[in-house]
DOKE-148151 format. One record per residue: x, z, y of N, C-alpha, C in turn; residue in one letter; residue number from 0. Coordinates in Angstrom, 3 decimals. Atoms other than C-alpha are relative to their C-alpha. Example, Ala and Ser with C-alpha at 12.3 -4.5 7.8 and 13.67 -1.06 7.14 Angstrom:
2
<<0.890,0.000,-1.190>,<12.300,7.800,-4.500>,<0.900,0.000,1.200>,A,0>;
<<-0.820,-0.060,-1.190>,<13.670,7.140,-1.060>,<-0.770,0.730,1.090>,S,1>;
END
This chain:
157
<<-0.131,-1.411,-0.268>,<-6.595,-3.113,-18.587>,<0.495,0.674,-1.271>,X,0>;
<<-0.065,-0.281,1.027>,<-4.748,-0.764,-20.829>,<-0.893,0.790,-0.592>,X,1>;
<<0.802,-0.155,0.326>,<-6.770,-0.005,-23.294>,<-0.353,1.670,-0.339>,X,2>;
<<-0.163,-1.664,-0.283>,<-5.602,4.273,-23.200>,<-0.306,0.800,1.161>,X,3>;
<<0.298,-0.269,-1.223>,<-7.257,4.645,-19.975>,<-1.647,0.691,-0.213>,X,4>;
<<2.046,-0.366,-0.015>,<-10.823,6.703,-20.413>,<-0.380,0.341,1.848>,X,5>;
<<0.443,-0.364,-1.315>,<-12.620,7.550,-17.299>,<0.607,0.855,0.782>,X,6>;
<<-1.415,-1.154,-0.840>,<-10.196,10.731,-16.341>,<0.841,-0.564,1.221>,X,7>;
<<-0.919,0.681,-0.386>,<-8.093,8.628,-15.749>,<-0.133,-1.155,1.171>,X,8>;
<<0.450,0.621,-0.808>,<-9.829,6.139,-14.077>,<-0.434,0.358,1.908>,X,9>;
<<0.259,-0.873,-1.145>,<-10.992,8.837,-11.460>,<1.663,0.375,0.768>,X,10>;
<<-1.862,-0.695,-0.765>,<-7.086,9.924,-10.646>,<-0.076,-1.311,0.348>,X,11>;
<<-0.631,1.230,-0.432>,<-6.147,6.096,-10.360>,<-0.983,-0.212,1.279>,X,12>;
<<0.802,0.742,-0.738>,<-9.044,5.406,-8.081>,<0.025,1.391,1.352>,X,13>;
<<0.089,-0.406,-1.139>,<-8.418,8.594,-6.011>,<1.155,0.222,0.783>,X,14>;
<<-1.220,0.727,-0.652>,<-4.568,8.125,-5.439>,<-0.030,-1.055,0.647>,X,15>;
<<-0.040,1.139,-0.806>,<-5.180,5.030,-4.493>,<-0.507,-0.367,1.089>,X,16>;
<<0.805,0.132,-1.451>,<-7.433,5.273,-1.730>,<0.788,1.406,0.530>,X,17>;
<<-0.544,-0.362,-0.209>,<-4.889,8.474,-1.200>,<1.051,0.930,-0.159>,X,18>;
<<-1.183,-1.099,0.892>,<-1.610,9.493,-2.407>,<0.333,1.055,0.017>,X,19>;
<<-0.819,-1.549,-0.083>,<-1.219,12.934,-0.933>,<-1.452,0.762,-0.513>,X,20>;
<<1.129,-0.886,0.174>,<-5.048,13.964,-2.176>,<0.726,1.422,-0.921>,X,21>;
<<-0.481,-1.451,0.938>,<-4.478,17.948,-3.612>,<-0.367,-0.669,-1.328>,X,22>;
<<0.615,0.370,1.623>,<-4.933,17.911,-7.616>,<-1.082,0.653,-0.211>,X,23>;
<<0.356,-0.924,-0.032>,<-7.049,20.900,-6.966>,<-1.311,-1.174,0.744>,X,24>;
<<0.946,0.405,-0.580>,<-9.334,18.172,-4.741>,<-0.319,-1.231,-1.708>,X,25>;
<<0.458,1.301,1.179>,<-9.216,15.256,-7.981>,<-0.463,0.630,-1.202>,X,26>;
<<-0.040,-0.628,1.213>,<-9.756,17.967,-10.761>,<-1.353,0.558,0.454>,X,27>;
<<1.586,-0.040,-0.378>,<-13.119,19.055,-8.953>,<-0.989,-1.225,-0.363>,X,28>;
<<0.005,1.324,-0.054>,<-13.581,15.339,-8.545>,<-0.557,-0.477,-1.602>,X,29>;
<<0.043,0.737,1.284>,<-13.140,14.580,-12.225>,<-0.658,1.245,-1.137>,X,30>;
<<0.259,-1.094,0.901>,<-14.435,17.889,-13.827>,<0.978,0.599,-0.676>,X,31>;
<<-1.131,-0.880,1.142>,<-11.007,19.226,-15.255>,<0.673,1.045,0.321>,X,32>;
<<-0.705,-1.133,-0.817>,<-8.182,21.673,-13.912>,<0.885,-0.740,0.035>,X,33>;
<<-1.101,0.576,-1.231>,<-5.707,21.236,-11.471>,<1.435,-0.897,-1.442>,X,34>;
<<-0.966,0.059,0.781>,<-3.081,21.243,-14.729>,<-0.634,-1.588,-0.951>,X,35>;
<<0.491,1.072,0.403>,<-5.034,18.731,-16.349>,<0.323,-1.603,0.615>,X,36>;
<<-0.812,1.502,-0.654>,<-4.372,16.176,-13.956>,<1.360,-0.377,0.394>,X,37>;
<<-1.591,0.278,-0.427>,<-0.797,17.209,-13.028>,<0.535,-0.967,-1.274>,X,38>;
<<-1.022,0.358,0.761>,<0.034,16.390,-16.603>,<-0.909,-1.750,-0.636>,X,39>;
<<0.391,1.284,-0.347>,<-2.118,12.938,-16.586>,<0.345,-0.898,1.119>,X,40>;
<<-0.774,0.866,-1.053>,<-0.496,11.785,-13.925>,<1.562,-0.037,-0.119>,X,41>;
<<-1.724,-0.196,0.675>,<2.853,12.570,-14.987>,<0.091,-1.263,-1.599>,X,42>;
<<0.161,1.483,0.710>,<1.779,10.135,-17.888>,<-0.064,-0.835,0.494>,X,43>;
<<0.404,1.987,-0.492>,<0.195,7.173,-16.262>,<1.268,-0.099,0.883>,X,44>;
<<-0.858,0.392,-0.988>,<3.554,7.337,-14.040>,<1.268,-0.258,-1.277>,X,45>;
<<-0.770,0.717,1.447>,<5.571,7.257,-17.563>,<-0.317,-0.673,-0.754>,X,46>;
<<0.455,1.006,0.027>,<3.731,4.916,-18.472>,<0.148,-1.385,0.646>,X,47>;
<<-0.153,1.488,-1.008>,<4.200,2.403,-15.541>,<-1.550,0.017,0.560>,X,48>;
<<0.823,0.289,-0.411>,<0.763,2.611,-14.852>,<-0.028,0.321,1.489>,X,49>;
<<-0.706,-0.772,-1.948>,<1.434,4.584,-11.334>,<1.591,-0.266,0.416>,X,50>;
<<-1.587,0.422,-0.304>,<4.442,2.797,-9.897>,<0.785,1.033,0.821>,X,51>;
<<-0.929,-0.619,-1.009>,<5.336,4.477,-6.827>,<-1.116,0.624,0.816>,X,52>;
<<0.845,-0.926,-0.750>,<3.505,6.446,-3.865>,<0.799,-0.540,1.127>,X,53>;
<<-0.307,0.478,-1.140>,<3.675,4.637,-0.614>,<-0.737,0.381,1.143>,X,54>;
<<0.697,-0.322,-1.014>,<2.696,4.950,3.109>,<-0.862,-1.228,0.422>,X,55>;
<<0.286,1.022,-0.533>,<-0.042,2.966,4.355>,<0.436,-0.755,1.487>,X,56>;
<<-0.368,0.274,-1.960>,<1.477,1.060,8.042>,<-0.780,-0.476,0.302>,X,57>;
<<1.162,0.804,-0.908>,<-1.118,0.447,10.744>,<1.659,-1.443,0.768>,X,58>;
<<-1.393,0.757,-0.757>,<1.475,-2.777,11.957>,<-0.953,-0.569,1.494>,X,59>;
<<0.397,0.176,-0.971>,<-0.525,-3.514,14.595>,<0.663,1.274,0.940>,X,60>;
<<-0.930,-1.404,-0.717>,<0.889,0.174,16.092>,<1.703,-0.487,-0.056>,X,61>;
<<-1.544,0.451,0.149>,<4.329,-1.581,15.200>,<0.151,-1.144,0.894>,X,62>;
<<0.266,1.020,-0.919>,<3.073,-4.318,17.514>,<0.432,-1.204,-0.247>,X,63>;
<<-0.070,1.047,1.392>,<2.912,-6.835,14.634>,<-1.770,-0.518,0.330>,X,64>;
<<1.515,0.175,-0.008>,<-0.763,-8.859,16.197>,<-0.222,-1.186,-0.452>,X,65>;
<<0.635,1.681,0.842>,<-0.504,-12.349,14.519>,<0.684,-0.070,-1.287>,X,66>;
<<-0.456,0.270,1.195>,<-0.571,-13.099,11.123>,<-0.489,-1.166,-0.396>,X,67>;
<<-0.370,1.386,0.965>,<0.096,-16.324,9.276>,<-0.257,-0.175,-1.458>,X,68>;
<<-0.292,0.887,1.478>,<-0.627,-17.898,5.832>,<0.816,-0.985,0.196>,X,69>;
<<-0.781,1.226,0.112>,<2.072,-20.480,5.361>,<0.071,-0.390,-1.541>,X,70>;
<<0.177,0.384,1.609>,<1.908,-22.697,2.135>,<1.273,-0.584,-0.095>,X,71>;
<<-0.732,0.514,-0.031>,<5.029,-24.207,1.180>,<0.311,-1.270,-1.757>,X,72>;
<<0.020,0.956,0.759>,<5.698,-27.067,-1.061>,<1.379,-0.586,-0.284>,X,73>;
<<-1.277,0.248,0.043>,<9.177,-27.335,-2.263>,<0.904,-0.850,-1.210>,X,74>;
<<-0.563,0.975,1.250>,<11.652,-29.559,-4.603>,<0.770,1.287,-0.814>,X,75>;
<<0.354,-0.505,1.090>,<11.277,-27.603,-7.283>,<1.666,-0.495,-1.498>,X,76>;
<<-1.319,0.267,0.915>,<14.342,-29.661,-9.542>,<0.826,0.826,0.834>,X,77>;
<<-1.485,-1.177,-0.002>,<17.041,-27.343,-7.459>,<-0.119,1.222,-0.242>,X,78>;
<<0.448,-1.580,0.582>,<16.529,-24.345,-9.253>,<1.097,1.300,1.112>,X,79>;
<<-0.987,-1.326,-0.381>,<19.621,-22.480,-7.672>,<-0.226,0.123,1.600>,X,80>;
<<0.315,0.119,-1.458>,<18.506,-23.495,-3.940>,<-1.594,1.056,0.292>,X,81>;
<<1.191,-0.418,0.286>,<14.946,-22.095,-5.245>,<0.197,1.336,-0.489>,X,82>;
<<-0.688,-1.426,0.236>,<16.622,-19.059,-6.432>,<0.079,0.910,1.405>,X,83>;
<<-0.253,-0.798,-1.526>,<18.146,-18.188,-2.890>,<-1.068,-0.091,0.708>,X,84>;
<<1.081,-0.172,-0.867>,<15.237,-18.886,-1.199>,<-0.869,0.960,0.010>,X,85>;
<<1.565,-1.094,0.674>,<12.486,-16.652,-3.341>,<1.632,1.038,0.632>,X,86>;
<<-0.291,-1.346,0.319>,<15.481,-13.993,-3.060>,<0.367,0.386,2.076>,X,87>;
<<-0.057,-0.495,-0.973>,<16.195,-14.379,0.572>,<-1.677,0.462,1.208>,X,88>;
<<1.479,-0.216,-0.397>,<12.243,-14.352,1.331>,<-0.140,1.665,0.209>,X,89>;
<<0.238,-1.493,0.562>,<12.156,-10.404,-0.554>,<0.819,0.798,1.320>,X,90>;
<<-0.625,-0.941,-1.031>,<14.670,-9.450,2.459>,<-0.462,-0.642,1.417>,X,91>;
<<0.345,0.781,-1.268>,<12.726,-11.379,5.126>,<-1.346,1.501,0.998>,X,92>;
<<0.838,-1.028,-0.687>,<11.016,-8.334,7.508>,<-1.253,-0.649,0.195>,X,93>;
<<0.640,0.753,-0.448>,<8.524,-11.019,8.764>,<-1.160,-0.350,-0.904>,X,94>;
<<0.731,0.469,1.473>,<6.912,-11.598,4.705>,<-0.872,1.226,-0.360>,X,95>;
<<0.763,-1.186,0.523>,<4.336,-9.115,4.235>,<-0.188,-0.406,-1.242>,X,96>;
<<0.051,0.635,1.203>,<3.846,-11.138,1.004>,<0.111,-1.142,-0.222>,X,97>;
<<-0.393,1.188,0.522>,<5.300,-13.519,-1.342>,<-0.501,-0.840,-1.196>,X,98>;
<<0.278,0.358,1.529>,<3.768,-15.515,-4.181>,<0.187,-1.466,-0.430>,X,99>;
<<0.007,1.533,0.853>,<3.958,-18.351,-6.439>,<-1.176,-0.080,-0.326>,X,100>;
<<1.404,0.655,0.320>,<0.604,-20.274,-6.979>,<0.290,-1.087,-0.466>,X,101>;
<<0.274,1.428,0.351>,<-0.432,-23.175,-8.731>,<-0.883,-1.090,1.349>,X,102>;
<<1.126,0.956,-0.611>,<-2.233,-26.446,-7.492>,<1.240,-0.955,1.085>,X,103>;
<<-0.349,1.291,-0.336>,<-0.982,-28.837,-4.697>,<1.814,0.975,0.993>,X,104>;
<<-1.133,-0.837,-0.435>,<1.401,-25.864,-2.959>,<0.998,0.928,-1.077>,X,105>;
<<-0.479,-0.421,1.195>,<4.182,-24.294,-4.860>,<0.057,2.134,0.578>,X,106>;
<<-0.881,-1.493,-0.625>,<5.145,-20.654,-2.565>,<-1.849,0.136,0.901>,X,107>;
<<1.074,-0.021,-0.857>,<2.167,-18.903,-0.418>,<0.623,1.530,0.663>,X,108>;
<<-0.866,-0.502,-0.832>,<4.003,-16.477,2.429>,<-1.427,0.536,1.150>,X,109>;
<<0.865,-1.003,-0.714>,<1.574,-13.544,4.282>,<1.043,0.440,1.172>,X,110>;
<<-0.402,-0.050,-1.269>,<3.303,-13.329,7.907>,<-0.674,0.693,1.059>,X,111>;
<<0.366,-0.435,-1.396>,<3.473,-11.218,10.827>,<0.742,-0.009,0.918>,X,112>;
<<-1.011,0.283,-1.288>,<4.872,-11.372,14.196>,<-1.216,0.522,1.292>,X,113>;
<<0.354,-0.284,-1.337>,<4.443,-10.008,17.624>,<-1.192,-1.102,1.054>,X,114>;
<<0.993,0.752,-0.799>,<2.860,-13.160,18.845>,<0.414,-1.352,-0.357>,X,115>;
<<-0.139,0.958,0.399>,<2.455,-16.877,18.440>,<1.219,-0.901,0.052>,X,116>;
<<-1.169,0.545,-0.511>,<5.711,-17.960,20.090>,<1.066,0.881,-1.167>,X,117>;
<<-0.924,-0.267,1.169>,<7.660,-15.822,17.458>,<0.399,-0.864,-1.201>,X,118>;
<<0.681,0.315,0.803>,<5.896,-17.191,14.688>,<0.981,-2.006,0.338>,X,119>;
<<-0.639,0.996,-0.482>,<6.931,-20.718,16.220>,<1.507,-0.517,-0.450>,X,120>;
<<-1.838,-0.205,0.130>,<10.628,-20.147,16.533>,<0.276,0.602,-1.758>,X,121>;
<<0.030,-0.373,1.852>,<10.533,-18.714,12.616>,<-0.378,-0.993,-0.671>,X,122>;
<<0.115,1.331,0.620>,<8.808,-21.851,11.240>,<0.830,-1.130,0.512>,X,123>;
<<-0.676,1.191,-0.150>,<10.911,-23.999,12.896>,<1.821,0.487,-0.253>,X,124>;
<<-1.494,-0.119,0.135>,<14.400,-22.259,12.166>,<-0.313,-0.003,-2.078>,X,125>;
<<0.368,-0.019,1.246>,<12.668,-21.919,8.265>,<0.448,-1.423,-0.022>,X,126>;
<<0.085,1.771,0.311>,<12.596,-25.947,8.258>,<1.473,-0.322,-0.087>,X,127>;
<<-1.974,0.401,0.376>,<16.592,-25.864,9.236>,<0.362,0.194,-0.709>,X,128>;
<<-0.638,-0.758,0.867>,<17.229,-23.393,6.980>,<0.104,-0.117,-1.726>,X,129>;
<<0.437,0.737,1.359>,<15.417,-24.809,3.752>,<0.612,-1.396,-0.097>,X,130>;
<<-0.484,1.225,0.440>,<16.562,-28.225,4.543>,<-0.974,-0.918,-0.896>,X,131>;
<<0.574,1.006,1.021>,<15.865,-31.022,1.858>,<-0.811,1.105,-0.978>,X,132>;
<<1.022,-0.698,1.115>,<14.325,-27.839,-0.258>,<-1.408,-0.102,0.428>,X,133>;
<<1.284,-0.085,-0.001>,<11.424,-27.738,1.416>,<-0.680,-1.540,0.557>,X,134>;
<<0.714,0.927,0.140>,<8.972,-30.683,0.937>,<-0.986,-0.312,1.126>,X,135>;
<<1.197,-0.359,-0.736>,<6.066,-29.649,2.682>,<-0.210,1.135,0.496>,X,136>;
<<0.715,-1.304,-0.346>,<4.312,-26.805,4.718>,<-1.157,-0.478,0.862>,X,137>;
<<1.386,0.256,-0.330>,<0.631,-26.059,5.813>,<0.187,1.744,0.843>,X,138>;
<<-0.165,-1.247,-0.713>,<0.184,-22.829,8.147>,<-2.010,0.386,0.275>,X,139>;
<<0.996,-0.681,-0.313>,<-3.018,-20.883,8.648>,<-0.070,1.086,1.033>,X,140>;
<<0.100,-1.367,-0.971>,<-3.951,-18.028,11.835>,<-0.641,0.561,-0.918>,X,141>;
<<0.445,-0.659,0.737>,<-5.466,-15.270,9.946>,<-0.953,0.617,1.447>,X,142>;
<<1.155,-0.682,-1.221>,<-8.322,-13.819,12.289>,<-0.188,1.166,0.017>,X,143>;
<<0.304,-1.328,-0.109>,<-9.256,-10.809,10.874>,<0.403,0.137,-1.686>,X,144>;
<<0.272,-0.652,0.983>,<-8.459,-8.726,7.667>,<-1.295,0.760,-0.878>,X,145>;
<<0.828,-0.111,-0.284>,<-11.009,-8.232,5.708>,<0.027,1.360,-1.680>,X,146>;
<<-0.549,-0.656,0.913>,<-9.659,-7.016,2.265>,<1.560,0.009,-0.439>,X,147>;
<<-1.242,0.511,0.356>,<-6.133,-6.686,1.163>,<0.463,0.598,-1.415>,X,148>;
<<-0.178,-0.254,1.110>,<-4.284,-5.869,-2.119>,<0.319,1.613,0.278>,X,149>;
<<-0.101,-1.771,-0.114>,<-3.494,-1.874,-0.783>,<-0.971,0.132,0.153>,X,150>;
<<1.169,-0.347,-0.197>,<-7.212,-1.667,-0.365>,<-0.560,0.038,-1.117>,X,151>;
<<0.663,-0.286,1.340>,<-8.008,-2.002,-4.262>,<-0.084,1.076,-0.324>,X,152>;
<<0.694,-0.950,0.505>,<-9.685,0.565,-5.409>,<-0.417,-0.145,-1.099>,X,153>;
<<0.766,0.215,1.099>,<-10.425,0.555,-9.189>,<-0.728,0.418,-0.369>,X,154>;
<<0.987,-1.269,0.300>,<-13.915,1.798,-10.422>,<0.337,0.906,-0.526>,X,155>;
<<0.317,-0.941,1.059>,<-14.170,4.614,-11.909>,<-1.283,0.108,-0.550>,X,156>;
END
């Protein structure tokens, strides 16, 4: 954590984040200061980098998005430039709610949604054409229920 962060601050980060349009007039009660106080602390931590952006949360289930997937993938790793296009065509894949690189026995780990299991289907199996000899291995998971996710962090204050 950076280490220019006192509690103020901590209180704005932790009440943007659970909701970006809160008034300043509601976080400056909140935190004991004035409204101006926080405009121009937040105007820092965002020149800073600490506050990236201000997004909408999507219910995707209302988008009629009801199965989600873990897929692990395990790939040959020596073609760097095949491993290139892949991570970059992933970032434009609608279907990837999230992408990461992990250690251990998998190399890629891929957060998936789709309308329904037969989607999901037809997507892992046109993935397999599409990767070819890149991809090594894959492992797939149903996801049941959400229980925490990374837009749900909340940092103490």
């Amino acid at each position: 954590m950076t280490s220019n962060l006192d509690l103020i601050d901590l209180k704005i980060i932790s009440g943007l984040s659970k909701d970006a349009n809160v008034p300043y007039s509601k976080l400056a009660a909140t935190c004991g200061v004035t409204r101006q106080t926080i405009a121009s602390r937040v105007k820092r931590l965002e020149k800073e980098g600490i506050i990236k952006k201000y997004k909408a949360a999507i219910d995707y289930e209302k988008m009629g998005l009801l199965s989600y997937f873990i897929l692990f993938l395990k790939l040959d790793v020596s073609d760097e430039a095949r491993m290139k296009e892949f991570i970059s065509s992933i970032k434009n894949d609608p279907s990837v709610l999230m992408d990461v690189s992990i250690t251990g026995e998998w190399d890629v780990m891929l957060l998936l949604a789709f309308c329904n299991v037969k989607e999901y289907e037809y997507y892992i199996n046109s993935l397999r054409v599409r990767m070819g000899p890149l991809l090594k291995d894959s492992k797939s998971h149903v996801i049941l229920n959400f229980y925490k996710s990374p837009d749900d962090y909340v940092p103490a204050a």
